[in-house]
N, C-alpha and C positions, 0 to 999 in steps of 0.2 A: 454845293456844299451839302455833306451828308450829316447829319447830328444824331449818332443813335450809337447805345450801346451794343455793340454783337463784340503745312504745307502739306493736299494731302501726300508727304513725302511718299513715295513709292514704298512700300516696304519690300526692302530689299531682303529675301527668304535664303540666309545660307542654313543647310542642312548637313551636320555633320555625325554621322552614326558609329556611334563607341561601341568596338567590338570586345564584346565580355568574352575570354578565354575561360578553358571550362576547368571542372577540379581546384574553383579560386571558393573557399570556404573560409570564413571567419564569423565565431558568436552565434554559431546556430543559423547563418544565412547561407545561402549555397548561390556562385554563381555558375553554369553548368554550359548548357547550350546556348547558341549566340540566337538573339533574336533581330530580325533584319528591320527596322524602323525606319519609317519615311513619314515626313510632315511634307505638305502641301497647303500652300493656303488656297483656297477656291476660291471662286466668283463673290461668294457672300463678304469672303473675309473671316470666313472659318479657316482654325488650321484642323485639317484632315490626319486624323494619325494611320496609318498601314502597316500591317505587322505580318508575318509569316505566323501559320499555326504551328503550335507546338507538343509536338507528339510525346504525350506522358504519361503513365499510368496516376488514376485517384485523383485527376485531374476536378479543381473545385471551381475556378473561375478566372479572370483577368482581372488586374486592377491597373486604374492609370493615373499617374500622378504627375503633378507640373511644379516646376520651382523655377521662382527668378534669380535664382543664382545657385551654380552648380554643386549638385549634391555626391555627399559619398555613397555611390550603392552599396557598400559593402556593410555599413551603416545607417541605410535607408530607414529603419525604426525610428531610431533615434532624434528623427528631426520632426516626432510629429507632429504628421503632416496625415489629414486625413486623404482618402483618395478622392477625386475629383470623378471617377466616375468605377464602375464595374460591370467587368461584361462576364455573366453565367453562361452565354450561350459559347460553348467552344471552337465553333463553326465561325461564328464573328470574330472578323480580324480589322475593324475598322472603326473609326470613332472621329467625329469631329468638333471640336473644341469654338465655341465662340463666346465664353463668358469667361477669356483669359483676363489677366490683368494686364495693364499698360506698362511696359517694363522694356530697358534695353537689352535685355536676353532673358529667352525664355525657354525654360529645359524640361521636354517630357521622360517618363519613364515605365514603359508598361512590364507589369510583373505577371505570372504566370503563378498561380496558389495552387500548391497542392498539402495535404494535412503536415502543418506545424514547419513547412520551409516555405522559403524563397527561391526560385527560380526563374533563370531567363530573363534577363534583364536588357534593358538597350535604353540610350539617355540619345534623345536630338538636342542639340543648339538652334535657337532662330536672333540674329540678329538683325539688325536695321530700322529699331523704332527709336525714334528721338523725344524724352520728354521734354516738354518744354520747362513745365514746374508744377507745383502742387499746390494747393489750395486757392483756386483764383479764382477773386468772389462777383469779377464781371470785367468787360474785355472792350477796346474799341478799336480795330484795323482802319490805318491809313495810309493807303499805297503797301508801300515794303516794311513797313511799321504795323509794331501789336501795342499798346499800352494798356496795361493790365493791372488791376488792384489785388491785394493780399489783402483782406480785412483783416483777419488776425494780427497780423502784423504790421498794417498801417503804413504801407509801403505804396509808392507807383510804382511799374519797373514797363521799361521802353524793350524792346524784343525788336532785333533785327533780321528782317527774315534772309536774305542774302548771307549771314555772315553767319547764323543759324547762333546769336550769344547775346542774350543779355545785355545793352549799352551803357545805360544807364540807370540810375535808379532815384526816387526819393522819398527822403520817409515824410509822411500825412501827419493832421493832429487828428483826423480818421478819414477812415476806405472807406466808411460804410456805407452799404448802397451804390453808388456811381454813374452819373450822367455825364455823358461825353459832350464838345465840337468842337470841331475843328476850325481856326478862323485865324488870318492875319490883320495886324495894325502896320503900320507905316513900315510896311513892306516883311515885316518878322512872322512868320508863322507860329500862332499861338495854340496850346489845347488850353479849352476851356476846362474845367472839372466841377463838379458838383458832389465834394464827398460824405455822405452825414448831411448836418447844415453848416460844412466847411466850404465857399468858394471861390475858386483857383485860378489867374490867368500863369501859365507856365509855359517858358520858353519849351517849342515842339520839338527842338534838336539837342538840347544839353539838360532838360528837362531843370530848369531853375527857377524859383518862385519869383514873378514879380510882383504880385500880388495877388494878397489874399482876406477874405472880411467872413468872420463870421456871421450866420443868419440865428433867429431866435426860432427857427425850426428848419427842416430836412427838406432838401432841394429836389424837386422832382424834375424839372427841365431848363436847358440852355440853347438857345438859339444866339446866330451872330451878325449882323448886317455888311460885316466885312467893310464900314467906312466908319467904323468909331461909337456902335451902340450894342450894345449886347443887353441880353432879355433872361430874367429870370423868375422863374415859377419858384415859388416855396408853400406848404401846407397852411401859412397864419397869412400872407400876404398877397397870395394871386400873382401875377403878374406885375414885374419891374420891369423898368425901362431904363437904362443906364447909360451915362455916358463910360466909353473906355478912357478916355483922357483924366478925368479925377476923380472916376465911380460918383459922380452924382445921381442922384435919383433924381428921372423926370416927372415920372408919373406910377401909379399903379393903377392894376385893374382887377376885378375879380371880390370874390367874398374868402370869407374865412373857411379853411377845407377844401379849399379847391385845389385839385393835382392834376398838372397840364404837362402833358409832351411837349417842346417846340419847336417850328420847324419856321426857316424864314425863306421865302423866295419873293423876289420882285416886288418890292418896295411892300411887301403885305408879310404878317405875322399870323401863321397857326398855332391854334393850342386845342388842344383836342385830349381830354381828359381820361383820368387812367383809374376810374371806377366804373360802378355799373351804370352812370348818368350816359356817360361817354358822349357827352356835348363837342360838338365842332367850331369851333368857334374859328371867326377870320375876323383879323385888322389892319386898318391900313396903317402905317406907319408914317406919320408926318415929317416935315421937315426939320421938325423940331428932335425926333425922336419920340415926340408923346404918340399914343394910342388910340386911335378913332375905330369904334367897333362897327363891323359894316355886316355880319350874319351869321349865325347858327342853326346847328342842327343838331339833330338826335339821330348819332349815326347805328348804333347797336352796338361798337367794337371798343376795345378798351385800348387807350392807347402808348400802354405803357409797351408795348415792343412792337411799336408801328415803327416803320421807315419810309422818310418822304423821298423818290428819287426825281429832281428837277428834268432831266432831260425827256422824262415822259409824262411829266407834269402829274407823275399818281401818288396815293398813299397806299401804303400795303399794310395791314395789320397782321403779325404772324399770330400773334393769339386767336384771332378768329379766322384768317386767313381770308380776308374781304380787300377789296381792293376798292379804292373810293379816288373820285377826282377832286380840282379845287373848290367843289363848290361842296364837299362832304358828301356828295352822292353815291354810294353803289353802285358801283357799274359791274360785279364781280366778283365770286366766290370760286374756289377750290378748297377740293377735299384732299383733305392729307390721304386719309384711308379711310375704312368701311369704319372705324371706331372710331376713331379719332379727328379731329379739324384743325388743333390743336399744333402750332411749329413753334421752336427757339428764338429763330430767328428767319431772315428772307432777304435776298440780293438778290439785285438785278443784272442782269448777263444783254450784254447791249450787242454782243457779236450774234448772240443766237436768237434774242429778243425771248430771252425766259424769265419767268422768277421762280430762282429757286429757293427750298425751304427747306431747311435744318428741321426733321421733323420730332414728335415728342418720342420716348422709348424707343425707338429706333437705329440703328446704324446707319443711316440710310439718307440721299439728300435728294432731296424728288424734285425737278423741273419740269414746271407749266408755262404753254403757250402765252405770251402776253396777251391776246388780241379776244382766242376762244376759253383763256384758262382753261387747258385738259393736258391730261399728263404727256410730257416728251419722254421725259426720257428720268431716269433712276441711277444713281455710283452710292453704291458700299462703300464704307466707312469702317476702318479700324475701329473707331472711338465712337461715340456720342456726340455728334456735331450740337454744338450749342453755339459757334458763334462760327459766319460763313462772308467771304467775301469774294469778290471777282477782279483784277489785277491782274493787266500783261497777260492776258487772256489764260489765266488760270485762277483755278476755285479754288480759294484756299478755305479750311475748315479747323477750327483749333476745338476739340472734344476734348470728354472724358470715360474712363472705362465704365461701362455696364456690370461687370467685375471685377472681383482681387480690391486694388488701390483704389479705389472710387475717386482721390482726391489728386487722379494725377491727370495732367493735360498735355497731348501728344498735337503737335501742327500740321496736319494734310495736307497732300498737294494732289488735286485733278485735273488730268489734261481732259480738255472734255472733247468728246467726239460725236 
């Protein structure tokens, strides 16, 4: 059981080049000689612009402009739009774009300046990017499943990746914030939720409230023991111990202010906190449900975007990017980059024995050796990976753009090699 909040679809590059016929004037704009435009997207996931030089007298410079949805050249003023880049040198017939926005078509257009007209125009199409949606204020993948919050609008909504639509959906008394797990009772698969100090047990298929209690502060973690006890962290209470049969409270642990991640495996409960204390703490879990506290430590990592993965028995913190065993030890760091240590999020790749990490400002998702943590291997990214996972032997990664719409979020799908 995995507890933590976190397609790259291929983008499929059609290119279609509009040819401007000449002596096509209107309002002072002149459309004249054709200019031959080619988009490629490259390695990085830049799109490449190519153009034919254009032989002109008074020649002042190139300009290049993109729009997500098709414009009138003939009228190209009028939408303004400033240009996105300029090329003075007239020798240069190349440009490559990688601070697009996230958008299902996107249209370049390079112009050609010379004093008080327009010239030589050419428009590409690129289709084949899929939003999924916009403003989504935290995310948690299970299997073929996304469930995803809107804070703004106080919504969950279920995302199916096979069927690439939206399932279900339902509205919150708030998003805000969001702690995921995933866990079954008498055989029903539940997501736990934590939203604000709203929390959640909801059917995981038809997403329906069966219960729900508010708390007298903000939820920072949920673990589940998968036989009828689920465990909650809040900022005023520490540590609950609950039964799922009538939400009784067993027991509590902890002081006031205390913000715990948690994570449950084999009959013991972690909580491992999500300030600069960043204490470890393990419990044994009694037969009763109550809490026997068995050891801590002062690990250095913050564990508000650690992820526990049971089959290797580690913790992985992307924020510091440290990898700790059960007893809160380090055993293991990697470095994002020469600046940065810093990742979104971290999954585990059991076919290649990597962890990879969604890393900070980057396009980019970097995979380290389990064993020596050192770099394997590197896949570009359309978007800003912020939330990443591994499923049916693909990386899926749901980002956001670097530029343009900042508030949009497209699904990735990597075959990895």
């Amino acid at each position: 059981m995995k507890c933590i909040a976190t397609r790259a679809f291929p983008v499929l590059l059609f290119v279609f080049a509009l040819m401007l016929f000449s002596s096509c004037e209107e309002d002072g704009i002149i459309v004249s000689e054709h200019i031959k435009l080619k988009v490629e997207k490259n390695s990085d996931n830049g799109m490449k612009l190519t153009w034919n030089k254009v032989h002109i007298s008074d020649y002042s410079h190139y300009e290049i402009y993109r729009f997500t949805t098709k414009p009138d050249l003939l009228h190209l003023e009028e939408y303004y739009y400033s240009s996105i880049h300029t090329v003075s040198n007239e020798n240069q017939t190349t440009y490559t774009d990688y601070n697009y926005p996230i958008s299902e078509e996107l249209y370049y257009v390079v112009v050609a300046r010379y004093p008080e007209k327009i010239s030589n125009m050419a428009s590409v199409k690129i289709e084949g990017v899929e939003t999924i949606d916009q403003n989504i204020s935290n995310a948690f993948f299970d299997n073929g499943s996304i469930y995803y919050l809107k804070s703004y609008y106080n919504v969950l909504k279920k995302y199916d990746i096979a069927s690439s639509e939206v399932t279900h959906e339902l509205e919150l008394e708030s998003a805000y914030g969001g702690v995921f797990c995933m866990s079954s009772y008498q055989g029903e698969k539940e997501l736990l939720l934590g939203a604000g100090s709203w929390f959640y047990v909801v059917d995981a298929v038809n997403l329906t409230v069966k219960k729900k209690v508010e708390y007298n502060s903000m939820i920072n973690g949920i673990a589940s023991d998968n036989s009828g006890r689920i465990f909650i962290s809040t900022y005023y209470n520490g540590i609950s111990s609950i039964l799922r049969s009538d939400f009784s409270t067993i027991g509590n642990y902890g002081s006031y202010y205390d913000e715990y991640n948690l994570f449950y495996h084999e009959n013991s409960l972690y909580a491992i906190e999500d300030d600069s204390w960043a204490s470890f703490n393990q419990f044994e879990v009694l037969s009763n449900g109550a809490l026997q506290y068995q050891n801590g430590v002062n690990t250095g990592i913050n564990g508000e975007r650690t992820k526990f993965f049971p089959t290797i028995e580690k913790f992985v913190s992307a924020y510091d990017t440290k990898v700790l065993d059960l007893s809160g030890n380090v055993i293991g760091c990697f470095v994002y980059s020469d600046y940065n240590s810093v990742a979104y999020d971290v999954e585990y790749i059991n076919s290649k024995n990597w962890f990879a990490t969604a890393g900070y400002s980057e396009k980019k998702i970097k995979c380290y050796n389990v064993n020596n943590f050192l770099l394997e291997k590197t896949y570009s990214t359309l978007a800003q990976p912020y939330y990443i996972h591994f499923y049916n032997n693909i990386l899926y990664s749901l980002g956001g753009s670097q530029g343009g719409n900042s508030n949009s979020y497209i699904l990735e799908k990597i075959e990895l090699n």
